[in-house]
C-alpha positions in Angstrom: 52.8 -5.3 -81.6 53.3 -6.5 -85.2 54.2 -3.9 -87.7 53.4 -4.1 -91.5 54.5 -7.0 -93.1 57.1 -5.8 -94.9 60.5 -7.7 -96.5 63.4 -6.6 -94.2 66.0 -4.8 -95.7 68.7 -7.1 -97.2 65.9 -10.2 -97.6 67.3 -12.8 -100.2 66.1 -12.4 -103.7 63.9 -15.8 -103.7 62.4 -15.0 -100.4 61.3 -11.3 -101.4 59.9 -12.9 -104.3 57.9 -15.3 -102.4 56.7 -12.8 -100.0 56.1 -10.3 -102.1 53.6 -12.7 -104.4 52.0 -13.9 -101.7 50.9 -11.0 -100.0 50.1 -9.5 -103.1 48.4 -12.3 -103.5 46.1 -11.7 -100.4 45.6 -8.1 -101.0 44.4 -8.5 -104.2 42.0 -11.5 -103.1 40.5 -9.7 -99.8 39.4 -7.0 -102.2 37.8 -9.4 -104.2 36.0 -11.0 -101.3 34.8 -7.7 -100.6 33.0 -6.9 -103.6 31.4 -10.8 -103.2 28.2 -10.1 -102.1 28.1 -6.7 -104.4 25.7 -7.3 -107.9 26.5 -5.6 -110.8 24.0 -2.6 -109.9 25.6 -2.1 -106.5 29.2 -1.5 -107.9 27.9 1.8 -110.3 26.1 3.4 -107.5 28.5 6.3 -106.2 26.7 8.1 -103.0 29.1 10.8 -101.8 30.3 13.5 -103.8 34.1 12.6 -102.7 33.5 8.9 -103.1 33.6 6.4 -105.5 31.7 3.6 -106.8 32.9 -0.1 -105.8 33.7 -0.8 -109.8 36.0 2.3 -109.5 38.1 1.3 -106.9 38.6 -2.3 -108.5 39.4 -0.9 -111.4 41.7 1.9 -110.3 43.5 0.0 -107.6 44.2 -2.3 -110.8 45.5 0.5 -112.6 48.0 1.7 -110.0 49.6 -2.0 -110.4 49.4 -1.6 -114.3 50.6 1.4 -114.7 53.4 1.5 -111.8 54.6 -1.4 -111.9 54.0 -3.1 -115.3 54.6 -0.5 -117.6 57.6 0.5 -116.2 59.4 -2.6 -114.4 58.1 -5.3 -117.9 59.1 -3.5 -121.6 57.7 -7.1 -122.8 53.9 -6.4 -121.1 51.0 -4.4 -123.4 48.5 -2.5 -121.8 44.8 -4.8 -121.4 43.0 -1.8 -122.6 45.1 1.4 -123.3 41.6 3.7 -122.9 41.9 1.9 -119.3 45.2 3.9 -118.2 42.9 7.5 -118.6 39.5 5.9 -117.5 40.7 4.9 -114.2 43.7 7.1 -113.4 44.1 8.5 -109.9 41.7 11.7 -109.3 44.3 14.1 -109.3 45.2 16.3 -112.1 49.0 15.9 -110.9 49.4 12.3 -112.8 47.8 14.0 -116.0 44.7 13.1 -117.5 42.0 11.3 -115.5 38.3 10.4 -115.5 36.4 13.4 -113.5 35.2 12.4 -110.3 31.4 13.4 -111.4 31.3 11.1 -113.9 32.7 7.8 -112.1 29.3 6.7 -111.4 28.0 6.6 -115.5 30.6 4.2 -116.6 28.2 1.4 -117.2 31.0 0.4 -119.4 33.4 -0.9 -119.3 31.0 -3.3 -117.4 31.7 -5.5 -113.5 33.1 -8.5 -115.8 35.6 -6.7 -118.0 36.7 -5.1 -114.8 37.3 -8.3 -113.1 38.7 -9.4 -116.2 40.8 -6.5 -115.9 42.1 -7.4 -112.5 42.8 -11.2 -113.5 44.8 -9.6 -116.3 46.9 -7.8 -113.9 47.1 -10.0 -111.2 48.5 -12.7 -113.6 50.8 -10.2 -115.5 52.6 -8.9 -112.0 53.2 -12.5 -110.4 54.5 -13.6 -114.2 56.6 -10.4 -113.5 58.2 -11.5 -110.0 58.6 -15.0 -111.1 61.5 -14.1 -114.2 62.3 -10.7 -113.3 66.1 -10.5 -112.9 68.0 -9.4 -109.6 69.3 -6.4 -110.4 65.4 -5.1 -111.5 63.8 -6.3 -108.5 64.7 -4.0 -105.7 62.6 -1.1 -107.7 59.7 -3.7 -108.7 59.3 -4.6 -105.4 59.6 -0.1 -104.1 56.5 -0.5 -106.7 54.5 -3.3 -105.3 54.7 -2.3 -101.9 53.6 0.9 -102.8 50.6 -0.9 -104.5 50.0 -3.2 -101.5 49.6 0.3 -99.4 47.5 1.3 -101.9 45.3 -1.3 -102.4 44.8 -1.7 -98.0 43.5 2.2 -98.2 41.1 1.7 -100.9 39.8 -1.3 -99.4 38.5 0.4 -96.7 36.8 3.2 -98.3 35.1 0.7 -101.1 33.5 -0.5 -97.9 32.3 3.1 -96.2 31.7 4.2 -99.7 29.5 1.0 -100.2 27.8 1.5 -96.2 26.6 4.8 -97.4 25.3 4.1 -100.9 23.3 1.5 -99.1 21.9 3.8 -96.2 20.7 6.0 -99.6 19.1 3.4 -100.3 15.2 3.9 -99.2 15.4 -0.2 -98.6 18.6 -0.2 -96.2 19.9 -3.0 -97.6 22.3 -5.4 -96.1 25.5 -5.7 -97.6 25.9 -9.2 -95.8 23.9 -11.1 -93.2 24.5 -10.0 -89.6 26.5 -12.4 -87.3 25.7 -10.5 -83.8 24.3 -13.5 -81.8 22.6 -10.3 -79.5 23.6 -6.8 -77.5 26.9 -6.9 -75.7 27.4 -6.4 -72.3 28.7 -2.7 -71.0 32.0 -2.2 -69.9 32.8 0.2 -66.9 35.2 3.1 -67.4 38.6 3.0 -65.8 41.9 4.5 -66.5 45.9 4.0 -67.8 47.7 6.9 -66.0 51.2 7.6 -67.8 53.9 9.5 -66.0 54.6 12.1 -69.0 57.9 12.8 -69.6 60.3 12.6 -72.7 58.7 10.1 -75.1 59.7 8.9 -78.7 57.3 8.9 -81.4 57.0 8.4 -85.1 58.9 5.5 -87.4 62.7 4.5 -86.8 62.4 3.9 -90.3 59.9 4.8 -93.2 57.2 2.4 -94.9 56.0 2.7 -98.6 52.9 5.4 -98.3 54.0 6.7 -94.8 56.7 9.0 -95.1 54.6 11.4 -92.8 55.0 9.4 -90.1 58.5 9.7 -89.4 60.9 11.1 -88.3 60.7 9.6 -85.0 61.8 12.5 -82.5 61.4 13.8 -78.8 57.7 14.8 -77.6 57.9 16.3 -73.5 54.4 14.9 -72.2 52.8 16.5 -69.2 51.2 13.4 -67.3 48.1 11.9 -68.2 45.4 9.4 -68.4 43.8 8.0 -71.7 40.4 6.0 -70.9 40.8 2.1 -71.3 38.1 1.9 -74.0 36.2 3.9 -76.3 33.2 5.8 -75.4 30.4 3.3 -76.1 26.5 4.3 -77.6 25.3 4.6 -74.1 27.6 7.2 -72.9 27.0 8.9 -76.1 23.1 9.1 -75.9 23.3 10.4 -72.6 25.2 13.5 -74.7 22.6 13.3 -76.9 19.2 13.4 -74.2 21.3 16.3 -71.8 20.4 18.4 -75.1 24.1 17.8 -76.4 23.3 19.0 -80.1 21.5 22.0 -78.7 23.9 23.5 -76.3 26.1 26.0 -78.0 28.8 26.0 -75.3 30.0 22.6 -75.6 31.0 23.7 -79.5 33.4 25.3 -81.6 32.7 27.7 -83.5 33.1 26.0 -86.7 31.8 22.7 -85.5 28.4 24.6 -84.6 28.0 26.1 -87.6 28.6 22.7 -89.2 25.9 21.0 -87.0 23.5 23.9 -87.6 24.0 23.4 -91.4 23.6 19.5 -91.8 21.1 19.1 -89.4 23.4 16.7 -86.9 21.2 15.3 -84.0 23.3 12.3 -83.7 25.6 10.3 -85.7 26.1 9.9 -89.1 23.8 6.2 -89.4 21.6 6.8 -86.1 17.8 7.1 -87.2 15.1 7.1 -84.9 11.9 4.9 -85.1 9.3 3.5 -83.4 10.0 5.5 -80.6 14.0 4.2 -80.0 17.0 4.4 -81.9 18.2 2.4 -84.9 21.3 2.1 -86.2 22.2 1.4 -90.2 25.1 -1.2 -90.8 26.5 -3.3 -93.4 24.4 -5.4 -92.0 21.3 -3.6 -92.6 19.3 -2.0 -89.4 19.8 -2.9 -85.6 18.4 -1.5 -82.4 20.8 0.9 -80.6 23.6 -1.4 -79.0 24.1 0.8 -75.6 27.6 -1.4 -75.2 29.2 -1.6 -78.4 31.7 2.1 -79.5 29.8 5.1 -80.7 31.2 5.1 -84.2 30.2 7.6 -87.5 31.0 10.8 -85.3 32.6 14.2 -86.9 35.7 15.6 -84.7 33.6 18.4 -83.9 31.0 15.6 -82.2 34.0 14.4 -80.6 35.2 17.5 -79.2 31.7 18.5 -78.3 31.2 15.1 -76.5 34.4 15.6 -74.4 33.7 18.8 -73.3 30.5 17.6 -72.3 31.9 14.7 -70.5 34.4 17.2 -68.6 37.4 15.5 -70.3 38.9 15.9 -73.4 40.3 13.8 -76.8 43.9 12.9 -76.4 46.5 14.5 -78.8 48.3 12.2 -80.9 51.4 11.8 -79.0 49.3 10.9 -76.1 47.9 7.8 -78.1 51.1 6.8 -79.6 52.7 6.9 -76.2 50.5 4.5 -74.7 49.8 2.4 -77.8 53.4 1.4 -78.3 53.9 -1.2 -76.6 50.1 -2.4 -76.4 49.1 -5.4 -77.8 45.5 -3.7 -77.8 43.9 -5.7 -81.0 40.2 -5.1 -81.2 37.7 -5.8 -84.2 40.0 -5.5 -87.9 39.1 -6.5 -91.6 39.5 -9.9 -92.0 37.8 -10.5 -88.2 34.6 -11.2 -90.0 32.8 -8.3 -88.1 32.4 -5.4 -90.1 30.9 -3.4 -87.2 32.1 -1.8 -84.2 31.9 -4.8 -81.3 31.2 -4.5 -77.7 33.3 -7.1 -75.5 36.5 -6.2 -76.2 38.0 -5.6 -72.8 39.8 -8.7 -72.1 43.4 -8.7 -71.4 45.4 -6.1 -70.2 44.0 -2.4 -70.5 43.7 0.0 -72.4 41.6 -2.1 -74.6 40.6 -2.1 -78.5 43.7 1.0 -79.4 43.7 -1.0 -82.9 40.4 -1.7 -84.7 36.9 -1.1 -84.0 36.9 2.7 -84.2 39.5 5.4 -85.4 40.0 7.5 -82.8 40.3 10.9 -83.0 42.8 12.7 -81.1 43.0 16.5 -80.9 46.4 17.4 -82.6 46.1 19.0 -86.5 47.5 16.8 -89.6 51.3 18.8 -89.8 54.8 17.3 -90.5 56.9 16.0 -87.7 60.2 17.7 -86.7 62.3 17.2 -89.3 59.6 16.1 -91.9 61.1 16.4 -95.1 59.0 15.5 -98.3 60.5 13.3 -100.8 61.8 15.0 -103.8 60.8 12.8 -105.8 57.8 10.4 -106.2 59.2 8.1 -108.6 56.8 5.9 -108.7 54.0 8.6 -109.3 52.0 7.6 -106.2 51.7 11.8 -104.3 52.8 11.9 -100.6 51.0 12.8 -98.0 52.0 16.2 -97.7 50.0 17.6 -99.5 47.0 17.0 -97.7 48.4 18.5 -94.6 45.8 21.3 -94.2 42.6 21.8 -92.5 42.7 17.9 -91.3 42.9 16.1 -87.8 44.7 13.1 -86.7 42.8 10.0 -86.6 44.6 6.7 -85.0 44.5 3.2 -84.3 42.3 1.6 -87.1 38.8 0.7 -87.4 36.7 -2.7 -88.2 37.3 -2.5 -92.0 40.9 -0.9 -91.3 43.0 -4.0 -93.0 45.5 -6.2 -89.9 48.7 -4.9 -91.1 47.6 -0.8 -91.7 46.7 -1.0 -88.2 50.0 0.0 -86.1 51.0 2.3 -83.5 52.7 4.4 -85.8 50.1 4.9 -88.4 48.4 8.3 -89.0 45.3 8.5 -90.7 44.1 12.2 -91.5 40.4 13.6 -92.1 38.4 16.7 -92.3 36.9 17.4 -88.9 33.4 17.1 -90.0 34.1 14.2 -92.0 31.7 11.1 -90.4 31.9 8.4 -93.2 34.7 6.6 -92.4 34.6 4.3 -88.8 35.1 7.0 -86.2 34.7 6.9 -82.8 35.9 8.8 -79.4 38.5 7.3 -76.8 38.8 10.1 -74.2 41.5 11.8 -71.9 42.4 14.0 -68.9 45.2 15.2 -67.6 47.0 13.9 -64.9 
């Protein structure tokens, strides 16, 4: 399966300078074409206490390209606004000052055209900067801009979940685009891809910009097992839901019941019920309960719960890597044009739709691999992601606003287990 699109070491000067402008140039423009059908109102309004409004992360995904690459890599380039470099700094008191998170959401100014003035700005000034920088610069320019690329794939996808929910807050459920579902998909039965077990390899032969925690790639023993061929769909899930899943103590952890007890879950994150039958908010606005398409917007605890129920279990991580290797398994990605789970996609060889869709989540905690060493160094002031490995689980494969080329077998996506905002859904196991 394609990895990211990274140069390969030891790429000619020209070419890396072509290929780095031009997917810069994409990245930058798919982020645009999100915010497209956004108005000015829509980019201030910041829902979730740990999100961001849609202005922010087009302004601070600018920043990051400003201020680690620009600054540093072009002694010739001046700052578009230096009150910019503090305003829209990353939310993390270990690159210095920074706007508080609590306040993201009153910066009526600067307003949704300076920002985008902002971006052109940028955008201009760092293809002006791969066009005359000199060889012997360009190696760490291009360290920089990869970085930035990474950086600017994550936050696309949660300017879109942060947008989903500001939306559902809103009384009106507005659509954030109009819905392209010609109708319900059809369900797909369950089956099965058994795997011997045995001594597997997993993790990166070699590390990406942003994914040191994926590597190094070392030795797993696997007991054998089977992963299901698709993820668990709405259907399967509201059968959970009517055999009193929310309601049955037994099929919980501790902590996930507590959890559900305290927010009030009775389904996922998105699922409302009216006029007698489930509705489901999307970007699209509401839709009747698709029984086909994958349940998505479900906590790990709901996960876990589910798979209990179902007499099965989630798969650990080195299970799903295992199998996902050498799987061509492409389901719905950014850039698809659906930006909602899709029934359907079980054509091809199984197991189906490992990348897009859904994130999966897989049972084994976010921790270094074997041999995980942190860099000692983050030189271009971008943190690692070792310090987020605490009280997080594993998520893989990608979801339906998950950019192409951050979906890979390799990649390892980490949340809080009752986190349900981002795309997540349940592919289960068993053992063999």
């Amino acid at each position: 399966m394609p990895d990211s699109a990274i140069a390969p070491v030891g790429t000619p000067p020209e070419a890396l300078r072509q290929s780095l402008a031009t997917r810069f140039r994409k990245a930058r423009g798919r982020t645009a074409e999100l915010v497209a059908p956004l108005g000015a109102e829509d980019l201030m309004v910041r829902s979730l206490p740990e999100g961001a409004p849609a202005k922010w992360h087009l302004a601070h995904s600018t920043w990051f390209f400003e201020s680690r690459v620009l600054i540093p890599c072009d002694p010739t380039y001046r700052p578009f606004d230096p009150a910019f470099l503090d305003l829209f700094a990353a939310v993390d008191d270990r690159f210095g000052h920074h706007m508080p998170a609590p306040t993201q959401h009153l910066l009526s100014r600067p307003t949704a055209a300076e920002v985008m003035r902002y971006r052109d700005h940028v955008n201009g000034a760092v293809l002006h900067l791969l066009d005359r920088i000199d060889e012997g610069r360009l190696e760490d320019a291009a360290t920089r801009i990869e970085l930035g690329l990474v950086h600017e794939r994550r936050h696309q996808e949660r300017l879109i979940t942060d947008v989903k929910h500001a939306f559902w807050s809103n009384p009106l459920r507005p659509a954030y685009e109009p819905d392209p579902r010609p109708g319900p998909g059809t369900p797909s039965p369950q089956s099965w891809t058994a795997h011997p077990g045995g001594v597997v390899e997993i993790g990166r032969a070699e590390p990406v910009p942003g994914a040191d925690h994926e590597g190094p790639r070392h030795r797993v023993m696997l007991p054998p097992f089977r992963l299901a061929n698709r993820p668990v769909n709405c259907g399967e899930y509201l059968a959970f839901i009517e055999d009193r899943g929310y309601t049955t103590p037994s099929l919980w952890l501790g902590d996930g019941w507590e959890v559900a007890r305290a927010e009030g879950w009775q389904a996922p994150l998105y699922w409302e019920w009216r006029d007698g039958g489930w509705q489901v908010f999307t970007l699209y606005g509401m839709r009747p309960l698709d029984p086909a398409e994958p349940v998505c917007h479900v906590s790990w605890y709901e996960a876990d719960a589910f798979a209990r129920w179902a007499g099965k279990r989630v798969p650990a991580e080195s299970e799903w890597e295992a199998v996902a290797a050498d799987r061509d398994a492409f389901g719905n990605l950014l850039g698809n044009g659906n930006r909602h789970p899709q029934a359907g996609g079980c054509q091809g060889e199984p197991p189906w739709q490992l990348f897009g869709d859904v994130w999966e989540w897989t049972r084994s905690p976010f921790l270094p691999y074997p041999g995980y060493r942190a860099p000692e160094s983050e030189p271009v002031g971008e943190a690692t992601a070792g310090r987020f490995m605490a009280n997080r689980m594993v998520v893989r494969g990608g979801s339906c606003v998950t950019p192409f080329d951050y979906a890979t077998a390799f990649t390892r996506h980490f949340l809080r287990p009752a986190a349900r905002t981002a795309v997540t859904g349940i592919r289960l196991a068993e053992d063999g």
